[in-house]
N, C-alpha and C positions, 0 to 999 in steps of 0.2 A: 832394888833399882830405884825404889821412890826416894829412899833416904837419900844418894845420891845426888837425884835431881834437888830435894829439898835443901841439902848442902851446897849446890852450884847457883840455886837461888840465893841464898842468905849471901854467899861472897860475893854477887851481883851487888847486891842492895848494900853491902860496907863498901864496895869500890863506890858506888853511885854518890852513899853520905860522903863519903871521904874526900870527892870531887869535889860536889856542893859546900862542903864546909870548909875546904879551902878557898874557893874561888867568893866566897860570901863579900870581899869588900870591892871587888869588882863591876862597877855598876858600868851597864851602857843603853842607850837609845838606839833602836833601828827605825830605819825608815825602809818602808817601801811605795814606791810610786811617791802619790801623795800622803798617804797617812805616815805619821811618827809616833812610836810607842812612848809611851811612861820611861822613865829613867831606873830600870831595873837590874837586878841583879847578874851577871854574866850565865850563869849557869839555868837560870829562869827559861830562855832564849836557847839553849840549847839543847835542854829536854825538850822545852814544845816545837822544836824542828824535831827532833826524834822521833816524837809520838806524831806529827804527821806524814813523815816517811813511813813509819810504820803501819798508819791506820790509809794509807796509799796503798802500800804492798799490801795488804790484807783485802782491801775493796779490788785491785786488782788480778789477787790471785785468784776471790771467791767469784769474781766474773770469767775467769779462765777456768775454773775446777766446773762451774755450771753451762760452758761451753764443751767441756770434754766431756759430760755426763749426759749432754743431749746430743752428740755423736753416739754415744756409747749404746741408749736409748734408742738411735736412727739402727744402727750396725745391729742389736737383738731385732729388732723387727725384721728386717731382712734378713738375717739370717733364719729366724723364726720361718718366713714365708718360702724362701729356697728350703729348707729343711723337710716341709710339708707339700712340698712341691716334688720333692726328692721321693716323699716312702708315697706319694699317689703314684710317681713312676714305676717306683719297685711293684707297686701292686696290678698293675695295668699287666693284662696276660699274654704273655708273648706271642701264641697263635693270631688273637684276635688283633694287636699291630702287626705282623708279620701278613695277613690278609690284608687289612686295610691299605697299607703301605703300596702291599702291590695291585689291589684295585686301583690305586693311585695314580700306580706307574705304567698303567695298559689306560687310561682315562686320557693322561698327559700323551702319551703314545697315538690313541687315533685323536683324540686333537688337533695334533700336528702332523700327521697324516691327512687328514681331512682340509684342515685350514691351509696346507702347500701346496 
C-alpha cells in the first residue's frame, strides 16, 4: 500500500513541475486592498493560494477534531459516573429499599392525614 501512495505522490509532483514549467513566462501583479505584489510568475500566485486554503483547512479541521475530542471526553465522564451509579444500584439490597420505601409511604400517609 505504501508503494502506491509513494507512486500517487511522484505523479502529483510531475503534474505540479509540468504546470509550473509551462506557465514559467507568465508574469502577473495582484493587488489586494492596498498592497501590490512584485511582478511574478503566474503559477507563484497560485500555489501560495493553495498552501493557504490548505493550511486554513488543516487549522480548521484540527479546531473541529479537538472540539469532538472534548465531547468525546464530557460523554466518558458521564458515562463513567452513570455506569458507577448503576452497579451502587445493583448492589443496594432489595429488602432493605423495599422497607425504606414503604416507611416512606406510611410517613407521607399520616402526613396527610394529619395536615387535612
Amino acid at each position: 500500500m505504501w508503494i502506491l501512495r509513494w507512486i500517487l505522490v511522484a505523479i502529483l509532483i510531475i503534474i505540479i513541475l509540468g504546470f509550473a514549467l509551462q506557465n514559467q513566462e507568465q508574469k502577473v501583479s495582484v493587488r489586494i486592498l492596498q498592497w501590490q505584489s512584485d511582478v511574478l510568475p503566474l503559477y507563484f500566485f497560485l500555489y501560495f493560494s493553495y498552501v493557504a486554503g490548505l493550511l486554513t483547512w488543516v487549522l480548521v479541521s484540527t479546531l473541529s477534531l479537538l472540539k469532538k475530542k472534548g465531547e468525546i471526553l464530557k460523554l466518558q465522564r458521564e458515562n463513567r459516573r452513570v455506569r458507577e451509579e448503576l452497579n451502587r444500584m445493583r448492589n443496594v439490597n432489595i429488602d432493605e429499599d423495599i422497607e425504606s420505601t414503604e416507611l416512606e409511604e406510611e410517613d407521607k400517609t399520616l402526613t396527610e392525614d394529619t395536615g387535612a
